[in-house]
C-alpha positions, 0 to 999 in steps of 0.5 A: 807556859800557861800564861794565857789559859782560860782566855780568849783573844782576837788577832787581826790579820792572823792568818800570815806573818806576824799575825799568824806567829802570834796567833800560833804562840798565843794559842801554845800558851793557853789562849782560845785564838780566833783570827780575823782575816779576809782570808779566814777559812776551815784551814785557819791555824786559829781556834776559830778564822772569821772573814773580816775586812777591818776596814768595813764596820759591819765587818767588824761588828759582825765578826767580834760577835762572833768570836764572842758567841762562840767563846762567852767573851774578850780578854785580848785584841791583837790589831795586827792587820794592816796594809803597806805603802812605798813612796815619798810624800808626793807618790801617792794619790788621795784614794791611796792616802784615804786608802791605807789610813782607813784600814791602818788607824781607822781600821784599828779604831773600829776593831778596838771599838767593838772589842771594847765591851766585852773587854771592859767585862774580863778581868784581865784585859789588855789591847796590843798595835802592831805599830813600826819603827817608823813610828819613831824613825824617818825612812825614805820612802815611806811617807804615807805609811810612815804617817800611818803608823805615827798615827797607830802610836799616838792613838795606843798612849790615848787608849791607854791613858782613856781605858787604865781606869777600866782595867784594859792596858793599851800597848804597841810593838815597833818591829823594824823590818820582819821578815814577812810575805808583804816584805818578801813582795817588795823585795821580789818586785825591787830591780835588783833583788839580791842588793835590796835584801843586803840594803834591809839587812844592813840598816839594822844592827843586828844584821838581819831581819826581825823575825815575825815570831820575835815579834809575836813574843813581844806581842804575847809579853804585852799581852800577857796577865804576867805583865800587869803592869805594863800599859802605855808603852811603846816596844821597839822589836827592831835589832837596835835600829831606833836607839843605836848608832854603830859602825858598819859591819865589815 
């Protein structure tokens, strides 16, 4: 499939997990990917890797240039970089609070803003979040993340309905638990490791985690010319965990 041949795209946080599965699958498909990530380098699976802090606004400014200068423009951005927080409402401090909202709804703000005029400039230009399931769906222990990711919804439904008339489509995926490097941290870090991963397992009906190249083909869906008519619109990507309401496995 060369759905995507003859445009160029930004993924942040492309060089791990969700990001770099997209990064991957956007580039098989046709795609000039360049990955914008803190760890960016030679080795990057992209087109081209950019070191860029997406919470740093020169950062920003100066890596999208970049991308553009080296492609001659912007048909795709992919806010996939974020950052995770564990605890109820009261188990983070204000920095942390600060902290996680800069980089996951500030963050992506700053991206979509310096992408935003070469993206005006394609002929088929489309934004894609990186957003949750708890988004949607109460989990404990995830107050401020939670918060965080709400926040990335409301803002994909304004971008889209700010930008239809520019021709840029605004969308965001919902996975639930993927499994992933940030993921696997938690689960190392847990009392009891084994239990913890059953627990995740279990929470979903699929009884499995979502895989990060799963993710990556909704993203490339949204992303895609193919779906044109697809702005504003929110996709769970989380093994029935939002809609579902079955029995446990036995």
């Amino acid at each position: 499939m060369t759905d995507f041949a003859g445009l160029t795209a930004i993924v942040t946080g492309g060089e791990s997990g969700i990001g770099a599965a997209t990064v991957a699958l956007l580039r098989a498909r046709g795609a000039r990917v360049a990955s914008l990530d803190p760890t960016a380098g030679p080795h990057s699976g992209s087109d081209l890797g950019v070191v860029c802090d997406i919470a740093d606004r020169t950062s920003v400014d100066a890596a999208v240039a970049r991308v553009v200068d080296a492609f001659g423009g912007l048909d795709v951005l992919v806010n996939n970089a974020g950052i995770g927080a564990v605890g109820d409402v009261a188990a983070n401090d204000d920095a942390e609070w600060t902290h996680v909202l800069d980089v996951n709804v500030v963050g992506t703000a700053r991206v979509s803003r310096a992408a935003l005029p070469h993206l005006r400039a394609s002929g088929s230009a489309a934004i894609v979040h990186t957003c949750s399931m708890v988004a949607a769906a109460g989990y404990p222990q995830r107050a401020l993340y939670s918060a965080s990711k709400g926040a990335v919804a409301a803002l994909t439904l304004a971008m889209a309905a700010d930008h239809v008339h520019e021709g840029i489509r605004v969308n965001a995926v919902l996975p639930s638990t993927t499994k992933t490097p940030w993921v696997e941290r938690l689960l190392a870090a847990a009392d009891d490791p084994p239990a913890a991963a059953a627990a995740l397992r279990a929470r979903q009906p699929i009884g499995r985690l979502v895989s990060a190249d799963e993710v990556a083909h909704a993203i490339a869906y949204l992303a895609s010319p193919l779906a044109g008519s697809t702005t504003g619109t929110l996709l769970g990507v989380d093994g029935g965990a939002i809609g579902l309401r079955v029995p446990p496995r036995t």
